[in-house]
N, C-alpha and C positions, 0 to 999 in steps of 0.2 A: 672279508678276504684276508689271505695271511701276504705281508711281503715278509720278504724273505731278505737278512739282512748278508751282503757280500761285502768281505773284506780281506785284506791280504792276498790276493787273487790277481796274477794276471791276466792280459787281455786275452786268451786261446782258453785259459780254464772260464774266463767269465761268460764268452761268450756259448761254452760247450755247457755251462750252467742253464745258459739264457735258452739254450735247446729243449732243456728236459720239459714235459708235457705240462707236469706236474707245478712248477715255479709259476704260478699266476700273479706278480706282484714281486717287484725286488728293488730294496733300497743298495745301490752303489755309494760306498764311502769313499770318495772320491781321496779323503784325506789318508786311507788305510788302504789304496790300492797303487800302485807303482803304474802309471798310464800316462802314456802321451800323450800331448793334445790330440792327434791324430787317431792313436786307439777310442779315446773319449767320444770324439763326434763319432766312432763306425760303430762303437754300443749302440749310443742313445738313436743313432740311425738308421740302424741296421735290425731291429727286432719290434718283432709284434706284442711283445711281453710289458707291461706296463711298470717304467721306471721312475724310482724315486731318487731326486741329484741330493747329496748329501757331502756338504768337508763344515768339519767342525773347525777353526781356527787354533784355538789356543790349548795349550797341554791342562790337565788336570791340576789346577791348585788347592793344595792343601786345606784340608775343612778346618775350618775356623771353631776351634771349640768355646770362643766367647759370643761366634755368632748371634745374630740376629732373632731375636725369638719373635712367635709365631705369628705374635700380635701385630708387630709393627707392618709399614705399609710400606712398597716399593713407590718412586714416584715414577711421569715417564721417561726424564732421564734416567733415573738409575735401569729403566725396563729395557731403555734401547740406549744403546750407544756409552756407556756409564763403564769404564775397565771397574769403579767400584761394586757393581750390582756382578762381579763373577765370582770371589770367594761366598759372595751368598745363592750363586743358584747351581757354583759347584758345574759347570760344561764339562759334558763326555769328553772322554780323552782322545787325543788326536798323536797327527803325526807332528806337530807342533808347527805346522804351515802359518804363514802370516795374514791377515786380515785381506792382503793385495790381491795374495794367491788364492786365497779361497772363492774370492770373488772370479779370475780369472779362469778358474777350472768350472764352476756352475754357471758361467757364462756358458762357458765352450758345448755344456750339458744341455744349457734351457737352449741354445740357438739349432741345437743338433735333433732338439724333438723330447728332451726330458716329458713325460708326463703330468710329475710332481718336483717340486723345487724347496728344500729344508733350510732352513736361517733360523738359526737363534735369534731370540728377542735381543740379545745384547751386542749384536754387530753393531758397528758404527752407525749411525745416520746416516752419512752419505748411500755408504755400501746401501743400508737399506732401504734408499729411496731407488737408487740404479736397480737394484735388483728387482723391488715389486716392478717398474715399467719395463724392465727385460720380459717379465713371467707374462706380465699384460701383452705387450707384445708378441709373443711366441704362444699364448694360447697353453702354458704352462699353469699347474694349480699351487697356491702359494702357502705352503704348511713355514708357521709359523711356532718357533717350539721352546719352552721353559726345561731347561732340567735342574732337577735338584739332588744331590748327592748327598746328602746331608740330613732330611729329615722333610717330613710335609708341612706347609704352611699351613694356616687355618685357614676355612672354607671362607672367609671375607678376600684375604690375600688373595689366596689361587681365583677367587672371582674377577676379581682385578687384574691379576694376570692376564686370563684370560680373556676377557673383555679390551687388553691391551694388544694381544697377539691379532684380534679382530682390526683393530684398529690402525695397528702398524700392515696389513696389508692380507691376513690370512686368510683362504679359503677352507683351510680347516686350521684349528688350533690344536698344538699337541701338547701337552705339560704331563711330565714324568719326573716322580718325586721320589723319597726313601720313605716305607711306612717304619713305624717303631709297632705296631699295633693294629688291633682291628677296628680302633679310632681312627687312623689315617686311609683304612680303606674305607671307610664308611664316609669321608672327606671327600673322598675323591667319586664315588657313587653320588655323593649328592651335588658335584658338577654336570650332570645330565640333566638334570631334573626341570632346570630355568630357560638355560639359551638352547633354541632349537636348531642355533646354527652348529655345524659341523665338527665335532671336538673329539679326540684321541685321548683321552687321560687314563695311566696305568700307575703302577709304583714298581720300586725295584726293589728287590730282597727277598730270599727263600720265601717269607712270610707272605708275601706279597704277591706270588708267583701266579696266583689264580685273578687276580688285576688284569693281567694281560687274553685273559678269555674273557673276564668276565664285562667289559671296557666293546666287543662286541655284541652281547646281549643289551647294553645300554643305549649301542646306535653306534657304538665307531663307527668307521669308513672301514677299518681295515687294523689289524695287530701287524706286532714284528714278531719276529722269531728266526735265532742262528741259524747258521747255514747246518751245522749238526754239532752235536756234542763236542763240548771243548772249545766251539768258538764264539761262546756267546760274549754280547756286548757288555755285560750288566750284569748284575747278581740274579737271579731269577727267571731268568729268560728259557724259553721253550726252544729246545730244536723246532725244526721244523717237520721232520716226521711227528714230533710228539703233538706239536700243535694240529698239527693236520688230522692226526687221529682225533684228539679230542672236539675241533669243528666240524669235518667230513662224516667220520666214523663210520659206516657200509654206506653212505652214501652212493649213488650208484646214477647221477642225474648229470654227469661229467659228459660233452661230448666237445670232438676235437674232432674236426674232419678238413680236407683239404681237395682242391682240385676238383670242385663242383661246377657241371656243366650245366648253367640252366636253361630251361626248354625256351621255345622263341615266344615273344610277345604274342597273344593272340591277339591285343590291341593293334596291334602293327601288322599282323598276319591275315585277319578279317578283311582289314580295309585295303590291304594290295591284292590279296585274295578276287575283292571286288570290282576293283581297279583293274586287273588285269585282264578281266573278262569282259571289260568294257571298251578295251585296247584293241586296235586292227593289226594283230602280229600277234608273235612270239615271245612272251616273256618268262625271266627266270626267275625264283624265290630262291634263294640261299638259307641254309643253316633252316629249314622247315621242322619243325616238331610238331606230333599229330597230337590233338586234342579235340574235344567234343566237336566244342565252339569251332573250334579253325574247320573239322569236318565239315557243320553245319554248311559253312562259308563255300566249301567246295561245293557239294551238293544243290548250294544256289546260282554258283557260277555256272555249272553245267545246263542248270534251268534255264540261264539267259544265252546260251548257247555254246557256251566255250569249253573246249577238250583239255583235260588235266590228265599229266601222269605226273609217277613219282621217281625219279631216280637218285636213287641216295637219300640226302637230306636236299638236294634242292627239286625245287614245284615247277613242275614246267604246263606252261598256260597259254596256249593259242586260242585266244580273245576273240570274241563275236563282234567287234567295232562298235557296240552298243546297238544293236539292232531291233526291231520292234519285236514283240513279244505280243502272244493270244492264250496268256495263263490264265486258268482260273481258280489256280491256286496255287500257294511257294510257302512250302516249310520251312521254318530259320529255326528248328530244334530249339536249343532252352535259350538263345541266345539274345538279350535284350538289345543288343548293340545291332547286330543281323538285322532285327527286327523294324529299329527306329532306322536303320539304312535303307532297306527296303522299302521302307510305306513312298519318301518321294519319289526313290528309282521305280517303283513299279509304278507310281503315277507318269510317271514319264513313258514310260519303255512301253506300258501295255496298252492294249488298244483297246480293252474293254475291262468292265470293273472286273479284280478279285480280291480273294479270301489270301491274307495273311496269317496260317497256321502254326504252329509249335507243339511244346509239349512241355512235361513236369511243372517244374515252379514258374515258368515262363505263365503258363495259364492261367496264377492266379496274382499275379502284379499284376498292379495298373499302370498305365501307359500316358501319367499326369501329363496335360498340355498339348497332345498330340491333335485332338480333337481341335483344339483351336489354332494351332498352328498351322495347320493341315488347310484349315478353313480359312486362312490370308492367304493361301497360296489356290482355292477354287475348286478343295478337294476336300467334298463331302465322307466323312470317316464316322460310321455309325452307333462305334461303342470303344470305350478306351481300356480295353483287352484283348489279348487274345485268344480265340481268334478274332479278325476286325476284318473287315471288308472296303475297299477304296473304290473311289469312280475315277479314274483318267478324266481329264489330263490337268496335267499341275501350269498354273498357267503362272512364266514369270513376270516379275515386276519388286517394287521395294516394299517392307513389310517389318513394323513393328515388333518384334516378337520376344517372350520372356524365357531367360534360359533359366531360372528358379531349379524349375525343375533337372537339370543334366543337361547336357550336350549333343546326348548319340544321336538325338534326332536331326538339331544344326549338323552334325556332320552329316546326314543323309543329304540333305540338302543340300549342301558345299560340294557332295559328290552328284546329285541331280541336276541342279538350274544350270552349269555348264551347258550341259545337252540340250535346253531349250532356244529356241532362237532369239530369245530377248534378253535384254542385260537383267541385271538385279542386284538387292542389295539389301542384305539384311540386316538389321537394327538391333542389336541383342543387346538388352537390358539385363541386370542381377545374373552377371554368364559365374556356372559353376563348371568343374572339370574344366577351366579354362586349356591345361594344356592337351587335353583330347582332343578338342577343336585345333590346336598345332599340328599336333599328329595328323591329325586327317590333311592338314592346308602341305605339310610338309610329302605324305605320299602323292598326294594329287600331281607336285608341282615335279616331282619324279615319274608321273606320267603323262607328264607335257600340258598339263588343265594348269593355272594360271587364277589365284586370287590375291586380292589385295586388301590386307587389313589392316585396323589400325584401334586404339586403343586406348580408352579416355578413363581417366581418374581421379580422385583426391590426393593434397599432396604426398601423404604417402606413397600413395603408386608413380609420381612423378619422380619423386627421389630417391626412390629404394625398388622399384622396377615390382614390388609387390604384389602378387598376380590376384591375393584377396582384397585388395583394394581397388580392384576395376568395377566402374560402375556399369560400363557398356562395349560393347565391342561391333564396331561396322564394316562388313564384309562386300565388298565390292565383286559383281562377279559376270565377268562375258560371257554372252550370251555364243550360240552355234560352237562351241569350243568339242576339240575329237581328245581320245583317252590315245596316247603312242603308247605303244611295248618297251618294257622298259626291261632290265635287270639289277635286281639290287637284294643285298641281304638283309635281312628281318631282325631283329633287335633280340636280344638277349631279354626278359622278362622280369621286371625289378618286383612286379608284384610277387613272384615266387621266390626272386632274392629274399623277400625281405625277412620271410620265415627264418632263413638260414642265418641270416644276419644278426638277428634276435637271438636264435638259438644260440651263438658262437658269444653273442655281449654277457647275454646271463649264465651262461654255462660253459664254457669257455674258448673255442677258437672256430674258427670258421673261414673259409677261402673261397670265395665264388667266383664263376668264368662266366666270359660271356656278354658280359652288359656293355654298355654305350656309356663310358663317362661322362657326355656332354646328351644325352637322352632326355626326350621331351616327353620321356613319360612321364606323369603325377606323382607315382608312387619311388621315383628317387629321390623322394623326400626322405625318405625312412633314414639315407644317410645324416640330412642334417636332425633328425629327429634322436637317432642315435647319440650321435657326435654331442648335443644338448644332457643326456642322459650320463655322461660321461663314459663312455664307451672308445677305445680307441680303433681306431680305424685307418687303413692304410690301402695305398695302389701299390702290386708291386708284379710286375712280369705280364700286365691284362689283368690280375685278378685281382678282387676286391677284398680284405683279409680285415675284422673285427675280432678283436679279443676280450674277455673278460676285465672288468674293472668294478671300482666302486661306482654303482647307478643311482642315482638322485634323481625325484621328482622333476618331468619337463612338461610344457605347457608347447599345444602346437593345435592347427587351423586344420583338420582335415578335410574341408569343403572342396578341396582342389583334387583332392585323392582318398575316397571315400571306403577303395577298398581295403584300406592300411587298418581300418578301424579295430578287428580283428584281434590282429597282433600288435597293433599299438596296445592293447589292452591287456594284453597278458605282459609282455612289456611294462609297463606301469605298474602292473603286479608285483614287480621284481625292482622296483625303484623305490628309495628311502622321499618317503614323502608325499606328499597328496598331487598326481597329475592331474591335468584340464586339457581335456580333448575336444574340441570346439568342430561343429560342424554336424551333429547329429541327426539333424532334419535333412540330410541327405541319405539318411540311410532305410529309412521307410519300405522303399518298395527297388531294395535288391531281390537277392534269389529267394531270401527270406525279410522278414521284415527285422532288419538286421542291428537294429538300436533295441527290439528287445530279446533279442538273440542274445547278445552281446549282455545284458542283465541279466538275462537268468544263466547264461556261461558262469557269469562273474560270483555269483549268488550262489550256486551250485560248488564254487572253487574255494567257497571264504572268504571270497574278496568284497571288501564294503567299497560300495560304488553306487554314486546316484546320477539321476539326470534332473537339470537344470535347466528349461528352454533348451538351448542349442549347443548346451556343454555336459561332457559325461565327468563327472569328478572321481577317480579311482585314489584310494592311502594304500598304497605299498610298501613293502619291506624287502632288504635287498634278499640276497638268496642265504648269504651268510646268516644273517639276523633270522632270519626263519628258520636255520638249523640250529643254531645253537638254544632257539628260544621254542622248538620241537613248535614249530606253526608253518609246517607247510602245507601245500594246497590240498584239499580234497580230491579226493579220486572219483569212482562210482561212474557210473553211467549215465552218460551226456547225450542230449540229441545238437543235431549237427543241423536242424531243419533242412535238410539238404541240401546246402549252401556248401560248398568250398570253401570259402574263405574261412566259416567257420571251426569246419573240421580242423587244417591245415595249422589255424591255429591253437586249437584242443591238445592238437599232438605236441607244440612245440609246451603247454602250458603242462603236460603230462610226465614231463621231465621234473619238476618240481614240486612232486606233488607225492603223498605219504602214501599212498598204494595208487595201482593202475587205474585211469581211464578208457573205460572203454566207448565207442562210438555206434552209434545206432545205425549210421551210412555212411561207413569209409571209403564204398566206392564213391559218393558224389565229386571227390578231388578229380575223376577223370576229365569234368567239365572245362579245367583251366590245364592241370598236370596230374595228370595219367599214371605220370612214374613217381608221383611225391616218395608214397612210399619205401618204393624202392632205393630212391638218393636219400631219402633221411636216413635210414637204415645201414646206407656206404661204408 
């Protein structure tokens, strides 16, 4: 990434700077700009654009022509806090602000939301301990930085430096020198070479000028460059047009979109769907969006007896009060959720055995654990596919049972044994999709059913509420309970946020509507998944807004939210550094068998990635490093095994990628959203 260096600027041009599309990355000299405290917090407040707080203290003092030659060694006084170690590393020149004030203005910046926060190695001590536990605090990343005016030290020194800038508190380190030569760039190239932690290192002087690109084919995070001709910091230094040409160049994989409506949860829309046709009344769905799955859902509510229309965006549903049923057959289309809800409800409702049918990729997953689960509850189930055949009646009572496999089936059940006349209580050992099972306990109790759960773990899950740390989860649940009509609006759909979400982190803006901030879906994970990858992220008006940054290897549990997998992985793609995606043995028997989906995507893409038992390991490179170092992803033609998730994610991974991909079943997206398409495309 380029930031982009602002100075002499005030607050009405900075922040009509902070507007343009183009600016992904901007260092504010707090020292070289004329700002209130008050202008200061509404910058770092007020914008999705990723900031770096910057005030140098002290004015440029004179190079010392008896200076310190190359050989000798800084100690860590002199590196920190030492007024003697400044005629030897030569500090950018400033507005001649004091030590006090500099601290008081990147206070004002790290407290306001700064991004990134800049200190010299040679600030005081004190400053520099207040400061690192402000950055800690506020969730600020701590660039720690050497400059030298003067001349390059040799590769021992600058090691030392560096490895000091770590140690006084940096999350990356930056050290910027004077070459004489193409011995001091050759110095500074071979600071990459050793520590794999996060390093900035360029030189300044015409000679030197190609430092400043060449410093991200090595792994920067990120270069500087003027705001344009005439206002550069330093000798050497790139506008920012001119940088941008030589990183971008036709690049064309830029997207900016804003005021995205996403379609409604079919999580959340299947099971009031069902719910409501289970209801003795009239109930409303708010904010409905039509997709396969949610189709499916009507088509079976009608089965169980209840009349559906459509007006507008909201479902209106006069409920058959759960009434007995003489089917001898119910299609739940490709719908695996439909399907594991159906097998208890139709043991209950029907009065004689039938066939659970479907269709596409539904037909050929298996339906791990049903058979035995089925069979605790007195309901003989004669193959673990579909189609599958059931005998009535589900008889309740308490019952061991292992959620290993998923959850959709416990939520069948959560939505059946009400309706039986006996209590129950189920036992769920190794529960996955934990919060699926929420969702379902949360629409239920929105339609007047009534469970009680509760939740045992290691101390991990006792002290961090850690939902992959539960060992068992026990569901209490009365017996004779009736479904009431209810009205309530359907959730916004995080799984299809998440695409856009992605999209906006690696490439650059993005604005979503619609979601549940406090939402019991799974897959609002992707926020703190992001947030990990260094991605910034913001609430502002309802919507959810992500912009581009430097992304760095993250390490996350998808067990709980298995459909992320996808685009976590193209994601990763675009992150400096090797991620670990934990939870892969749940991905077996989706729409495809989606753990080797997910290989041969990656394989096909360029991307080295293995699996490990229950972990995918992906080495990614940000998007920048892949441009400059001409390695980005392969195109060609991909199949999608007719999976949604995977296409949805193809496309977002097709933005960075050296010619087009194309897709063997781009309609399969209609299965979840219908309109993908159309809103990527916005």
């Amino acid at each position: 990434m380029i930031a982009t260096v602002i100075q002499n600027k005030n607050h009405e041009e900075i922040l009509r700077l902070l507007d343009d599309p183009w600016i992904e990355l901007a260092e504010i000299r707090l020292d070289l700009c004329k700002l209130s405290d008050k202008e200061i917090e509404d910058i770092f407040s007020n914008t999705d654009t990723p900031l770096i707080a910057t005030c140098r203290s002290a004015p440029c003092p004179p190079a010392s022509p008896n200076g310190r030659s190359r050989s000798d060694k800084l100690s860590d006084e002199e590196c920190e806090g030492s007024a003697s170690s400044l005629s030897l590393q030569n500090k950018p020149c400033s507005g001649g602000l004091s030590d006090e004030e500099c601290e008081r203005l990147l206070n004002i910046a790290i407290v306001s939301g700064a991004h990134y926060a800049d200190l010299d190695i040679s600030a005081p001590e004190g400053f520099s301990r207040r400061f690192r536990k402000l950055c800690r605090e506020y969730g600020t990343e701590i660039i720690r930085s050497y400059h030298n005016y003067d001349y390059t030290p040799s590769l021992e020194e600058l090691q030392s430096i560096r490895a000091r800038c770590y140690r006084f508190g940096a999350d990356i380190a930056k050290i910027v020198t004077t070459a004489g030569g193409p011995e001091d760039i050759a110095v500074l190239e071979a600071l990459y070479r050793e520590d794999g932690r996060k390093l900035i290192a360029f030189a300044m002087g015409e000679q030197a000028r190609s430092t400043r690109l060449s410093c991200l084919k090595s792994g920067a995070p990120f270069t500087y460059a003027s705001l344009s001709e005439g206002l550069e910091t330093a000798a050497g230094q790139y506008s920012f047009e001119e940088m941008h040409r030589l990183v971008y160049g036709d690049f064309r994989g830029f997207w900016r979109v804003g005021d995205l409506e996403m379609p409604a949860s079919k999580s959340f829309a299947q099971r009031a769907i069902i719910a409501a046709a289970l209801a003795d009344g009239r109930s409303h769905l708010y904010q409905y969006t039509s997709c396969e799955d949610s189709e499916a859902a009507i088509r079976v509510a009608k089965a169980l007896g209840a009349h559906i229309h459509l007006d507008g965006s909201t479902l209106i549903i006069d409920g058959a009060g759960a009434a007995q049923t003489a089917l001898s057959e119910l299609n739940v289309g490709e719908s695996g959720l439909l399907a594991r809800i159906c097998i208890p409800l139709m043991a209950v409702l029907n009065i004689r055995p039938v066939i659970i049918d479907g269709k596409k990729t539904l037909l050929r997953r298996p339906l791990k654990g049903v058979q035995d689960i089925m069979a605790s509850f007195g309901v003989p189930i004669r193959s673990d596919k579909i189609p599958l055949s059931l005998t009535p009646p589900l008889i309740a009572g308490n019952a061991e049972i292992s959620g290993k496999d998923g959850s959709q089936l416990i939520s069948g059940l959560m939505m059946a044994l009400p309706l039986c006349d006996k209590n129950s209580t189920l036992y769920v050992s190794e529960p996955k999709s934990i919060p699926y099972m929420f969702i379902t306990e949360d629409i239920l109790k929105k339609f007047g059913v009534r469970i009680k759960s509760e939740m045992e773990g290691d101390e991990k899950f006792i002290e961090e509420m850690d939902w992959s740390a539960c060992s068992q989860i026990a569901f209490t649940i009365k017996g004779g309970q009736d479904y009431k009509a209810a009205d309530l609006e359907i959730e916004g759909d995080w799984s299809a946020a998440a695409n856009f979400l992605v999209a906006g982190a690696i490439f650059g803006k993005a604005e979503v509507r619609g979601l549940f901030a406090k939402s019991l879906q799974a897959d609002i994970s992707i926020v703190d998944i992001l947030v990990e990858a260094g991605a910034v992220l913001s609430e502002l008006d309802g919507a959810v807004c992500v912009s581009k940054a430097p992304l760095e290897a993250f390490e996350t549990d998808l067990g709980n939210a298995p459909d992320l997998f996808p685009i976590c992985s193209v994601l990763a793609a675009f992150c400096d550094g090797r991620s670990l995606l934990c939870g892969v043995n749940r991905l077996r028997s989706k729409e495809s068998d989606r753990a080797a989906a997910i290989m041969e995507m990656l394989e096909g893409l360029g991307i080295e990635a293995a699996i490990e038992e229950d972990t995918l390991f992906i080495d990614g490179q940000t998007l920048t490093k892949r441009l400059v170092n001409g390695n980005l992803l392969k195109g060609g033609l991909f199949r999608t095994h007719h999976d949604h998730r995977m296409a949805m994610a193809l496309k977002i991974a097709s933005m960075g990628a050296e010619k087009p991909i194309e897709l063997d079943d781009p309609g399969c997206v209609a299965k979840s959203f219908p309109g993908f398409w159309e809103m990527f495309d916005y």
